[in-house]
N, C-alpha and C positions, 0 to 999 in steps of 0.2 A: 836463475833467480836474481843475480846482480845483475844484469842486462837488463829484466824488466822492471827492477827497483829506478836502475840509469834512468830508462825512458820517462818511467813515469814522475820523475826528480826535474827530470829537463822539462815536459811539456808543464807541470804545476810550477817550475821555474819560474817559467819564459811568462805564462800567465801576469803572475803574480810582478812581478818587474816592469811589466808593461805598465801595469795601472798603482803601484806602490809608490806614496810618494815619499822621501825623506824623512826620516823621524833616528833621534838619535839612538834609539832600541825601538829589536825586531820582534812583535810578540811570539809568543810558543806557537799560536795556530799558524807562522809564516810558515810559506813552503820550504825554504829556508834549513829551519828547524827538524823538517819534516825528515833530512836527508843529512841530517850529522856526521854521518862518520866521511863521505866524498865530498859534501857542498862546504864545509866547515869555513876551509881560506878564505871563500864569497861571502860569509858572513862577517869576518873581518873585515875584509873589503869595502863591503856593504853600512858597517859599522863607522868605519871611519870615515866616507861621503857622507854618512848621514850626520855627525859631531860637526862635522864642517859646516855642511852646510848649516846646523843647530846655529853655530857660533855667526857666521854673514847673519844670518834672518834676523840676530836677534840683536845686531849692533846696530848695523844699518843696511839694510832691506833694500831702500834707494838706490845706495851708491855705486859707485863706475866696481870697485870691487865686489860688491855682492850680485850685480848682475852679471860679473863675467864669471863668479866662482859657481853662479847657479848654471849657468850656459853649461860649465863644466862637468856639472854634478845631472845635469840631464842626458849630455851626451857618454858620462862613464854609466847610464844604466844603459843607454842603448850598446856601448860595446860589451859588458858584460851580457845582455841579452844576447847578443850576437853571439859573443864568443861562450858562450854554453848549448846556445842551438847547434851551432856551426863545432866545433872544437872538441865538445865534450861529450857529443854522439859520436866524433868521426874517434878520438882520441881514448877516452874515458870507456868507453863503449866495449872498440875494439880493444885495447890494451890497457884493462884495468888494473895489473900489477903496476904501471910505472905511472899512475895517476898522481900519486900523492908525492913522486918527486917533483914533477909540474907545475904543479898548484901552488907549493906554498913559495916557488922562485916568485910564481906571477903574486901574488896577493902581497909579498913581499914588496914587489915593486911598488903596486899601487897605496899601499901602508905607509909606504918611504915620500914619496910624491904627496898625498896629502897632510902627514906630518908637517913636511918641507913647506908647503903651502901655507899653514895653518902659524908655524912659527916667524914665518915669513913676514905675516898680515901682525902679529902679535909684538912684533919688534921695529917694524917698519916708522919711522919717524914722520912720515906722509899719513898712516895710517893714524899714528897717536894723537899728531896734530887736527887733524879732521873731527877726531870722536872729541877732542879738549873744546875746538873750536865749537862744534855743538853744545857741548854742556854749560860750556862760557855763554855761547847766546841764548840758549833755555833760562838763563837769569836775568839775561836783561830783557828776556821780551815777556817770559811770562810770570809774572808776580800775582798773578789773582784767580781765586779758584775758579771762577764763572769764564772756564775758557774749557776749546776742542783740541783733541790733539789731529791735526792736520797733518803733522810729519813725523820719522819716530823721535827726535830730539827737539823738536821745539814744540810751541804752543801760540797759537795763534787768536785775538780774539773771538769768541764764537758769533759770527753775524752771519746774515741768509745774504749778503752782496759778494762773499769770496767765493766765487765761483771758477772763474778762468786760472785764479791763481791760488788755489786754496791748499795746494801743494806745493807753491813756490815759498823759500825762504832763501835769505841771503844768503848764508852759507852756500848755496848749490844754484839759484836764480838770481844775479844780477840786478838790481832796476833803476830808478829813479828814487834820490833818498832827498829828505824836506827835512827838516830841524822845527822846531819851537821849542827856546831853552826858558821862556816864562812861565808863569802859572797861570796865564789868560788859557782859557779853553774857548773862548770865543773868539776868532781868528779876524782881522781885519779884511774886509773886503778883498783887499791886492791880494793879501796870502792867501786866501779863499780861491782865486781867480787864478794864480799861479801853479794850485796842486793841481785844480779841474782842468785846465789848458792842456797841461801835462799829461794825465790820465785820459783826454779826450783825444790826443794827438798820438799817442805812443800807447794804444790800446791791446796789444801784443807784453806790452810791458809791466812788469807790477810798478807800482810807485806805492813807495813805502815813505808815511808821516808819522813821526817820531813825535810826539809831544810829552815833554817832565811832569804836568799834571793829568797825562788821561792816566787812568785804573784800570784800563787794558779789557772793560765790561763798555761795549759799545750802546748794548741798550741801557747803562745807565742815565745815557746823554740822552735827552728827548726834547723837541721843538715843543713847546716855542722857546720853554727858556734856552735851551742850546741851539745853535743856528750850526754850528761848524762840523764836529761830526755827523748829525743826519744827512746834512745836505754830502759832504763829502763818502761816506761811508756807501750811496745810493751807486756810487760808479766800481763795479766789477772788478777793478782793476787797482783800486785804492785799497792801500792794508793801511789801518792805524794802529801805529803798537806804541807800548808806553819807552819815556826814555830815561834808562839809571846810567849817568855817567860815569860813579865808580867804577861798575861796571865794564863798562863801556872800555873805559881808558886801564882797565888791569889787563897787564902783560903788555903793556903799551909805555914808551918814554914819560906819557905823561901820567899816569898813575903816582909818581911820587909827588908832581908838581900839584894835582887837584888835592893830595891830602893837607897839602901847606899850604895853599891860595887860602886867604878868608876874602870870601865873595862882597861880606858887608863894606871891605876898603876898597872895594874895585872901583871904578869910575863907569868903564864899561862893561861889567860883566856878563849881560847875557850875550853880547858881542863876542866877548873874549871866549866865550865856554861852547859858542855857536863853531869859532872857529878851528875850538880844539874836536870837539867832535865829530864836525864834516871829515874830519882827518884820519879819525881814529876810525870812520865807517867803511871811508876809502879802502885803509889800510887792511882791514879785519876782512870785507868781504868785497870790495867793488863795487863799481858800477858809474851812475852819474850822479853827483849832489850839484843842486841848484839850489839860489836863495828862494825863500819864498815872494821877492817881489820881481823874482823874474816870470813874465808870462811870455809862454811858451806859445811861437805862431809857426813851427813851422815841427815835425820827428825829429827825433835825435838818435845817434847811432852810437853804439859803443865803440870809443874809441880811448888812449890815453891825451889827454888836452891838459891846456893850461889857457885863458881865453887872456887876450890884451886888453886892458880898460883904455888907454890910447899910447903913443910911440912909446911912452917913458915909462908906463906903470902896469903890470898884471893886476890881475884881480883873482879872489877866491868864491865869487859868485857862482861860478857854474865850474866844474871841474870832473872828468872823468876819468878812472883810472882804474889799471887789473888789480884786482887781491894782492898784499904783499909788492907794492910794484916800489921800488931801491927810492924812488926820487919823493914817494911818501913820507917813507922812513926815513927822508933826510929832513922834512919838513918838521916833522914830531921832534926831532933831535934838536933843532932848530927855535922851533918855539920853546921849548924850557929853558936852553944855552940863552936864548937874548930875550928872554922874556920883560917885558913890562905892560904892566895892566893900565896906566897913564897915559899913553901915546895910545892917540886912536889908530887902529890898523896896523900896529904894530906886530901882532899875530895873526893877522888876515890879509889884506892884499899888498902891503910891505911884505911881509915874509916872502908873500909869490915872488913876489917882484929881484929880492936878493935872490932867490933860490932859481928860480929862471936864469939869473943871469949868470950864476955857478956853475948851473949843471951844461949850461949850454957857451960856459965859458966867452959870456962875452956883455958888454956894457949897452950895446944899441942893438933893443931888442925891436924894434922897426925893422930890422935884415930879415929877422924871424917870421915874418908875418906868413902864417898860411903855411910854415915849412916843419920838415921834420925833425925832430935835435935830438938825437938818442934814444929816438924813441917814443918821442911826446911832439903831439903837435901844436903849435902856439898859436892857437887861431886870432885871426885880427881883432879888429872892435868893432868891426860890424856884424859880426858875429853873436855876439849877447849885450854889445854896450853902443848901439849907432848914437845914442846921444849921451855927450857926456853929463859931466857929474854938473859942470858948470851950467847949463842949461836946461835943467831937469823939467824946470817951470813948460818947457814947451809939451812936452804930455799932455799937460791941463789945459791948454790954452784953447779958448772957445771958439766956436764955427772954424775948425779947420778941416771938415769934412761934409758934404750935405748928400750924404746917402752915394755918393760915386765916390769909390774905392781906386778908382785906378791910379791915382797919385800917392796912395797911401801902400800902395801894394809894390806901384814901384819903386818908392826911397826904401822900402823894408823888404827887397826883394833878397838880398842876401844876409840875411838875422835871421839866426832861428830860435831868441829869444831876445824880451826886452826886455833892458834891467832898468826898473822905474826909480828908480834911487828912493828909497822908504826911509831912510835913513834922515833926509830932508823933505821930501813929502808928507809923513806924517806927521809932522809938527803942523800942517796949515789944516784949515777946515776947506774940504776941497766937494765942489758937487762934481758927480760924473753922469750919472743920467739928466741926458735934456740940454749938456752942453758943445755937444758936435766938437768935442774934444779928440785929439789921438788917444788918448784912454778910452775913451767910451766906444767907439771903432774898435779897439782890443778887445774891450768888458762882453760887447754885443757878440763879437764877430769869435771868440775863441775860447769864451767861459760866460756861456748865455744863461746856466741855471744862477751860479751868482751875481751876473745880470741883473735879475728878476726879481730880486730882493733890495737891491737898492734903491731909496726912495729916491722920489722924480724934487 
C-alpha cells in the first residue's frame, strides 16, 4: 500500500512541477498536498522558492537580481523534479522507514539557501540603493496622471512613438540627455535640430529631453500651436519627460544650495540651473549630456569624456560619464564650494576647466588632448568645438557651400558634433534657409524634418 501510494505521489509529483509555476501558496488540489505525511519537506521547499521568487517579481521583475533569482528558482524545480523521480522511487520506495531522516536534512538545506538568499537581497546596499534610485526617479518623471506604466518603477509619457525604447529608462538604459531649464515649450530652431541629429544619428539609443514646462501628457501639445514636441516626439527613439529639479538634485550636494539660490537675483540662471542639472543626470544614472546647440554630424559612443573648447579651456557642452563616476561628484562638491551666479560660466565650463586640471593634476591641458587621465578621456576641440567661440559668425556666413560637400565634410571630418555657440547666436536675427551657409549644410544634411519648417 505505501509503494503504490509512493508511485502514485511521484508520477502526480513530477506532473504537476513540470507545468507549476511559482506562487507563494500551494492550493489543496496540489499534488503536493495529495501526499502529506512523505512529500511534506517539498512542500516547504516549494514554499520558500515560491515567497522568493513572490518577493523579485514584485520589486523589480527587470533586474540583473530577479533574472538570475528566477534562473534559480526554474532550475530548483527541475532538480526537485529530478530528484523525486530519480531519488525518491530508488530511496523512498525501497527504504521507507529511513525516508523522513532524509528529507527533512535536504529541505533544510534548501530553506537555509533561500532564506540566506532573500536576507541577502533584503540588506544588500546595491540592492536598496537601486529600489531608492527608482522611487526617486518615479518623482521626477512622472507627475501626471495621463501616463503608462512602461517599467515596474517608473512612468513614462503615454505616446504611440515609444517604441524601440519604451522599456528603456535611465536607471538601467543609459542614452543621450538634453535639458530645457525655461518655460519656452517651443524650442528654437538649433535646439530643434540638435535633439533630431541626435536621435537620427544614434538610433540604437534613447535620447532623453528634459523640459521644466512639459506636463509629461505629450498629446496635450498639438501643432500647429506647438511645433517642438510633435515634430520631435514623431522619432522612436526620443522620450520627452518633464524636469523637477528639486527633485532631481535630492540626495545630491546640490540639494541644499537649490533650496537657498533665489533664481529672481541670478544674472544667469537658466545657465546656472542647466549646469547643475547636466551634472546631477550624469551623476544619478549616466550616459552623454549634450547642449542643445550642439548638432550632432557624426554617433557617439559611451565613453567617460570631458571635451576641450581650445588649449586653455574645457567645456561642459557635451560630456559623458558612468553612473556615480568620483570626478562627477567632485564637480557637484565644486559647484556649491565656489559657487557664484554673477560670473558667467563659473559653474559650467570654468568649473570643467579647474576640475580637469585637478583631477589630471596638471595646468596645460593641450598634453591632454585625445589622451586618457584616470580614466576620462579629454577629447580635443575638434571634436565638439572646430570653431571657436571667437568666430561663431562663420556658421552663418553666406555661399560657403553650393550643393558640393566635399570641403565641408573634409574640415569636419574629425567632429562629431558642432557646438554653434547659441549663447551668441541668438541674440542676431539669423536666415538659414537659402543662404548656402555652414548651418544650412548641417540644418539640410543632419536634421531635414526641422529643416522643412524654416522659412525660406
Amino acid at each position: 500500500m505505501r509503494m503504490k501510494m509512493a508511485k502514485a505521489c511521484v508520477r502526480s509529483t513530477q506532473s504537476a512541477l513540470t507545468s507549476h509555476t511559482f506562487s507563494p501558496l500551494l492550493p489543496l488540489s496540489h499534488p503536493l498536498n495529495q501526499c502529506p505525511t512523505i512529500l511534506l519537506p517539498f512542500q516547504v521547499v516549494e514554499l520558500a522558492f515560491g515567497t522568493l521568487a513572490f518577493i523579485v517579481l514584485s520589486q523589480e521583475q527587470d533586474s540583473y537580481h530577479g533574472r538570475v533569482l528566477r534562473k534559480i528558482g526554474v532550475h530548483s524545480h527541475r532538480v526537485l523534479d529530478l530528484w523525486i523521480t530519480d531519488t525518491f522511487q530508488q530511496v523512498i520506495i525501497a527504504e521507507p522507514p529511513s525516508v523522513m531522516k532524509g528529507i527533512p536534512k535536504f529541505s533544510l538545506f534548501f530553506l537555509t539557501l533561500a532564506s540566506a538568499i532573500v536576507v541577502y537581497l533584503l540588506l544588500s546596499p546595491s540592492w536598496n540603493k537601486m529600489i531608492s534610485n527608482l522611487g526617486k526617479l518615479s518623482d521626477i518623471l512622472a507627475n501626471n496622471p495621463d501616463t503608462s506604466v512602461v517599467t515596474d518603477r517608473m512612468k513614462l509619457p503615454k505616446t504611440n512613438h515609444i517604441q524601440s525604447v519604451k522599456h528603456s529608462h535611465l536607471s538601467t538604459q543609459p542614452g543621450i540627455m538634453f535639458l530645457q531649464t525655461s518655460s519656452q515649450l517651443n524650442l528654437s530652431p538649433l535646439a530643434m535640430c540638435g535633439i533630431e541629429s541626435a536621435a537620427r544619428l544614434n538610433p540604437n539609443k534613447p535620447v532623453y529631453f528634459f523640459m521644466k514646462a512639459f506636463n509629461g501628457n505629450v498629446s496635450a501639445y498639438r501643432a500647429p500651436e506647438y511645433e517642438t514636441i510633435p515634430l520631435l516626439s514623431s522619432f522612436k527613439n526620443v522620450v520627452i519627460l518633464p524636469l523637477n529639479p528639486r527633485e532631481l538634485f535630492n540626495d545630491t550636494p546640490l540639494a541644499g544650495w537649490y533650496e537657498k539660490v533665489d533664481p529672481s537675483k541670478e544674472r544667469y540662471w537658466f545657465h546656472v540651473l542647466a549646469d547643475g542639472c547636466r551634472l546631477a543626470l550624469l551623476w544619478k544614472y549616466g550616459g552623454i549630456y549634450l547642449d542643445t546647440d550642439i548638432i550632432s554630424i557624426k554617433p557617439l559612443d559611451f565613453r567617460n569624456f570631458v571635451g576641450a573648447e581650445s588649449v586653455r579651456f574645457a567645456n561642459n557642452a557635451a560630456l559623458g560619464f558612468n553612473r556615480s563616476h568620483s570626478f562627477v561628484e567632485s564637480c557637484l562638491r565644486d559647484f556649491v564650494e565656489k559657487y557664484n551666479g554673477a560670473a558667467w560660466g563659473q559653474q559650467g565650463p570654468r568649473l570643467m576647466t579647474r576640475m580637469v586640471k585637478k583631477w589630471c593634476e596638471t595646468d596645460y591641458l593641450a598634453n591632454l588632448f585625445n589622451k586618457d587621465c584616470k580614466g576620462i578621456m579629454f577629447l580635443s576641440d575638434t571634436w565638439f568645438y572646430p570653431i571657436p567661440f571667437s568666430n561663431w559668425k562663420k556658421y552663418f556666413e553666406k555661399n560657403q557651400w553650393n550643393k558640393n560637400n566635399d570641403d565641408i565634410e573634409k574640415e569636419f571630418s574629425k567632429t562629431n558634433g558642432v557646438h554653434v555657440w547659441s549663447f551668441a547666436s541668438s541674440r542676431e536675427k539669423i536666415q538659414i534657409k537659402g543662404s548656402q551657409s555652414l548651418i544650412e549644410y548641417f540644418f539640410s544634411t543632419y536634421c531635414p524634418s526641422t529643416y522643412k519648417t524654416l522659412p525660406k
